[in-house]
BAGUVEX-483247 format. One record per residue (C-alpha): residue number from 1; residue in three letters; x, y, z. Coordinates in steps of 0.25 Angstrom, whole numbers, plus 5000, padded with zeros to 4 digits. Example, Ala and Ser with C-alpha at 12.3 -4.5 7.8 and 13.67 -1.06 7.14 Angstrom:
{pos: 1 code: ALA east: 5049 north: 4982 up: 5031};
{pos: 2 code: SER east: 5055 north: 4996 up: 5029};
! end
This chain:
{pos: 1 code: UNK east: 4895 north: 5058 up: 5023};
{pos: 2 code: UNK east: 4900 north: 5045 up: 5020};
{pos: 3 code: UNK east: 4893 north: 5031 up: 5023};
{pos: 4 code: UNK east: 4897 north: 5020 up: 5030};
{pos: 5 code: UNK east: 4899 north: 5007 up: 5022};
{pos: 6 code: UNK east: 4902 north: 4994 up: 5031};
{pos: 7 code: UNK east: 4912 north: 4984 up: 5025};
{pos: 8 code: UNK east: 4911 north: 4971 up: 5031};
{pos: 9 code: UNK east: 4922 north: 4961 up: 5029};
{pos: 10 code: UNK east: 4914 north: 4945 up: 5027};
{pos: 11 code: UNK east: 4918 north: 4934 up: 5026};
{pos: 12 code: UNK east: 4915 north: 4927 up: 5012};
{pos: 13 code: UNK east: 4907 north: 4916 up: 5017};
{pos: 14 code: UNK east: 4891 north: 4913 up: 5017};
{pos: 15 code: UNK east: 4883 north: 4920 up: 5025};
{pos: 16 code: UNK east: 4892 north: 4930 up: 5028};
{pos: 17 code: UNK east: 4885 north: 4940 up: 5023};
{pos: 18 code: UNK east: 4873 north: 4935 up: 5030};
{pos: 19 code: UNK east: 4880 north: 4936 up: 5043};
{pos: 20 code: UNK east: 4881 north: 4952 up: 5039};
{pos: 21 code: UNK east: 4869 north: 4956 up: 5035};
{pos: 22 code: UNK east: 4862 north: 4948 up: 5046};
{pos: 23 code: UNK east: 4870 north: 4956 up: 5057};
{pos: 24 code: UNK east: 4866 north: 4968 up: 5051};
{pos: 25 code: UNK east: 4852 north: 4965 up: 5050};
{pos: 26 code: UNK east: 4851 north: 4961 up: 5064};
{pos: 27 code: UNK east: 4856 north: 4974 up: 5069};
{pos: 28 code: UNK east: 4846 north: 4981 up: 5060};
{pos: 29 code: UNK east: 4857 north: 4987 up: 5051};
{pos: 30 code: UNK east: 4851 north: 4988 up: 5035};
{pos: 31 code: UNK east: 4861 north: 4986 up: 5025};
{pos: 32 code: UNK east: 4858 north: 4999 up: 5014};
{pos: 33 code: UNK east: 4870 north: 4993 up: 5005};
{pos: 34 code: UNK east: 4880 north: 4982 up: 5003};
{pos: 35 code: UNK east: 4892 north: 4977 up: 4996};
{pos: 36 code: UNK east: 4901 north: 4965 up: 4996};
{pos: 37 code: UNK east: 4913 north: 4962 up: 4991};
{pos: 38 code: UNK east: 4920 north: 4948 up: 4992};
{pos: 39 code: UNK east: 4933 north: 4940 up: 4992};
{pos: 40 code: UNK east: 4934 north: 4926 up: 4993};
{pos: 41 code: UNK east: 4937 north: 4926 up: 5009};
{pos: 42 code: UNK east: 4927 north: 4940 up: 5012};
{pos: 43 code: UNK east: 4918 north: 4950 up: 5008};
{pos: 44 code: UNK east: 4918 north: 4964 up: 5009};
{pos: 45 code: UNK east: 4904 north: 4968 up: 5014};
{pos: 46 code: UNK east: 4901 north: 4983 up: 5012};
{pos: 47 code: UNK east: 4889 north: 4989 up: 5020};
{pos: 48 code: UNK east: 4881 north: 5001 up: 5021};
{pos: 49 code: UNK east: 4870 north: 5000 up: 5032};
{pos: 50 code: UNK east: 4861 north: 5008 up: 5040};
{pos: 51 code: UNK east: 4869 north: 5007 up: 5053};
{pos: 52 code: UNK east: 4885 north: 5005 up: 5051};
{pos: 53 code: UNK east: 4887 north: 5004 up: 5065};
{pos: 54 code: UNK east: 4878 north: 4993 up: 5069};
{pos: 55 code: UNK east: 4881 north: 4987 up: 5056};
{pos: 56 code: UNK east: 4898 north: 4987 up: 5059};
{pos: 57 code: UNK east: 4896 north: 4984 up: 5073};
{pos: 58 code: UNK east: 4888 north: 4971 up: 5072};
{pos: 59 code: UNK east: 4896 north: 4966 up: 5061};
{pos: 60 code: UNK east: 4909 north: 4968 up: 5068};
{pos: 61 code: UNK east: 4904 north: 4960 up: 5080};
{pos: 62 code: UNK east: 4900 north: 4950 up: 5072};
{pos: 63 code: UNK east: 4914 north: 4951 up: 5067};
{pos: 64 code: UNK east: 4914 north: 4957 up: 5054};
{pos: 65 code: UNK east: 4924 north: 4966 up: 5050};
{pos: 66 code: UNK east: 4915 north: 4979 up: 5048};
{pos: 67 code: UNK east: 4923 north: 4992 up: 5041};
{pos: 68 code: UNK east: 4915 north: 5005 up: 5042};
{pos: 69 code: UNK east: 4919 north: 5012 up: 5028};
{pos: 70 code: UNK east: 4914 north: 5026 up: 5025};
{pos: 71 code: UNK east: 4908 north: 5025 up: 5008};
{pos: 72 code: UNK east: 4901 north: 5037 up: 5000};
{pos: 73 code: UNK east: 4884 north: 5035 up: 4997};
{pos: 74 code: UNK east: 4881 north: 5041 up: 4986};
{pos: 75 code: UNK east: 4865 north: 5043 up: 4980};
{pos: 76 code: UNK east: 4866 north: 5041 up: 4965};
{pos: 77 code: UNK east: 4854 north: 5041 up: 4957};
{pos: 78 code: UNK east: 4849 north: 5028 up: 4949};
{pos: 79 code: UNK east: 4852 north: 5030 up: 4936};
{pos: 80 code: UNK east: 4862 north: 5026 up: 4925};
{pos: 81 code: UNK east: 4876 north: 5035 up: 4927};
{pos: 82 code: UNK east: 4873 north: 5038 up: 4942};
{pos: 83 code: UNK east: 4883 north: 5030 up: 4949};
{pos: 84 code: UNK east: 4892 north: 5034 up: 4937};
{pos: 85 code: UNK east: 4892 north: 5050 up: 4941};
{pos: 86 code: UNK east: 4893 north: 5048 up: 4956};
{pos: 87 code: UNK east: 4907 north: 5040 up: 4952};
{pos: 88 code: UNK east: 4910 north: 5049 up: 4942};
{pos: 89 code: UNK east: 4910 north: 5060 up: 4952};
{pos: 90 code: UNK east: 4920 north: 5052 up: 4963};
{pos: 91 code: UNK east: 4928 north: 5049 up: 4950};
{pos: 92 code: UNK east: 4929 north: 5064 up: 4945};
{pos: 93 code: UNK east: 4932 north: 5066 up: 4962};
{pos: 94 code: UNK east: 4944 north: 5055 up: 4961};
{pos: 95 code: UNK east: 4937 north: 5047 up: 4971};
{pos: 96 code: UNK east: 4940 north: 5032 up: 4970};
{pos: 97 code: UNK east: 4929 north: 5023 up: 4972};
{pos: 98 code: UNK east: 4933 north: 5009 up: 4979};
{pos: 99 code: UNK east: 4918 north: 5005 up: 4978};
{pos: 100 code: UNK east: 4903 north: 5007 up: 4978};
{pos: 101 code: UNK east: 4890 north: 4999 up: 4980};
{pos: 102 code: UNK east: 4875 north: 5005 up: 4980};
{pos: 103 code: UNK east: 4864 north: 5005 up: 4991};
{pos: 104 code: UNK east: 4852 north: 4996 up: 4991};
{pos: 105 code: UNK east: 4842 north: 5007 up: 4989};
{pos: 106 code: UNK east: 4826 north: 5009 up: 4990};
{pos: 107 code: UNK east: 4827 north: 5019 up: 4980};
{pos: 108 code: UNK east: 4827 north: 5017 up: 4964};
{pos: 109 code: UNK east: 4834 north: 5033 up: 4961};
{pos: 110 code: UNK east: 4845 north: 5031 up: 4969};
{pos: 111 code: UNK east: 4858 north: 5022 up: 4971};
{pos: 112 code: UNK east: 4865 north: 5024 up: 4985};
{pos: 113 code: UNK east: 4880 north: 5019 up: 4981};
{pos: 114 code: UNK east: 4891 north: 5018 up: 4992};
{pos: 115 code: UNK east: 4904 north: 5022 up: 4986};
{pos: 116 code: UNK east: 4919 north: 5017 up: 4994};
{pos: 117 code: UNK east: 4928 north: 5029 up: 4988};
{pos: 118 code: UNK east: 4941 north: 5035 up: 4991};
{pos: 119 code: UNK east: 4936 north: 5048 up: 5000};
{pos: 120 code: UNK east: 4924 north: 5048 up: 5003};
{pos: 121 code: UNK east: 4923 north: 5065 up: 5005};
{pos: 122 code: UNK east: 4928 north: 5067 up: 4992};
{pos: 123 code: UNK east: 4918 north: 5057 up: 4986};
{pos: 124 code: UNK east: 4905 north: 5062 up: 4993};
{pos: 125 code: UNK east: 4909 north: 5076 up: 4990};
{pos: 126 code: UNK east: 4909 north: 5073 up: 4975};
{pos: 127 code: UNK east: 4898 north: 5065 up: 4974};
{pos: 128 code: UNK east: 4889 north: 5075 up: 4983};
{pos: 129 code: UNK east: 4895 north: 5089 up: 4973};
{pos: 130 code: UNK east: 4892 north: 5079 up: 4961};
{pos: 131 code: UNK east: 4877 north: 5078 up: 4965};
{pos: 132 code: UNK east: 4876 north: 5065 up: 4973};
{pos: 133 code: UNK east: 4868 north: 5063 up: 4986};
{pos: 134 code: UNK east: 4878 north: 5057 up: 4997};
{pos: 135 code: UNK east: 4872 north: 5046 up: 5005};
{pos: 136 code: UNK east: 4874 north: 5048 up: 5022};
{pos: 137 code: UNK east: 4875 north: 5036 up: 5033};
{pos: 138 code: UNK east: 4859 north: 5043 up: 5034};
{pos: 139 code: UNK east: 4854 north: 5040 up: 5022};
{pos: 140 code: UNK east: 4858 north: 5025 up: 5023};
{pos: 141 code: UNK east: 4850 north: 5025 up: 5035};
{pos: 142 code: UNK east: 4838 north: 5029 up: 5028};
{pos: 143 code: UNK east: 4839 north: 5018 up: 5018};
! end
């Protein structure tokens, strides 16, 4: 059940990231969340979007690097110690997590958060026995 996340490796220059997201635009594929991490040379520009296919195929011939990583969605209600319990339940799992980042989202009693964990199995299995709604590659669609 795991979603598709895009890392795109960037150059660390102006308008890189302009260059992205205008592709991506022009091929009618809508960004639902982003991260970006930097180095003085590049960035590491994660993605989750409506259309990973479209999305990796038109980066890469623009010549981006583009690496398709299967992350864990996780539906975690908007209130103080929510985020909290879903990691304290990969915790009590002995799941590391590498990272997470949360969804822009049209809804005030929800966060979507995208976690980067050791096994992705394991981790949803927890998280769905401990309550928490899973999100699909459908539900990103929907957004």
């Amino acid at each position: 059940m795991a979603i598709k996340q895009l890392t795109v490796f960037v150059e660390n220059k102006q308008g890189a990231l302009v260059t992205i997201t205008d592709t991506l635009a022009k091929n009618n594929v809508n960004i639902r969340a982003l991260s970006i991490a930097e180095t003085n040379d590049f960035g590491m520009l994660r993605l989750i979007v409506n259309d990973e296919v479209t999305a990796e195929k038109t980066l890469s011939e623009k010549g981006y690097l583009v690496k398709i990583t299967d992350v864990v969605g996780v539906k975690i209600g908007d209130a103080p110690g929510k985020l909290t319990a879903a990691l304290e339940v990969l915790a009590n799992a002995g799941i590391n997590m590498d990272y997470l980042y949360a969804f822009m989202l049209r809804t005030e009693k929800h966060a979507y958060v995208v976690l980067r964990v050791e096994n992705n199995e394991i981790a949803e299995a927890a998280l769905e026995k401990a309550g928490f709604h899973l999100i699909t590659n459908a539900d990103i669609c929907k957004l």
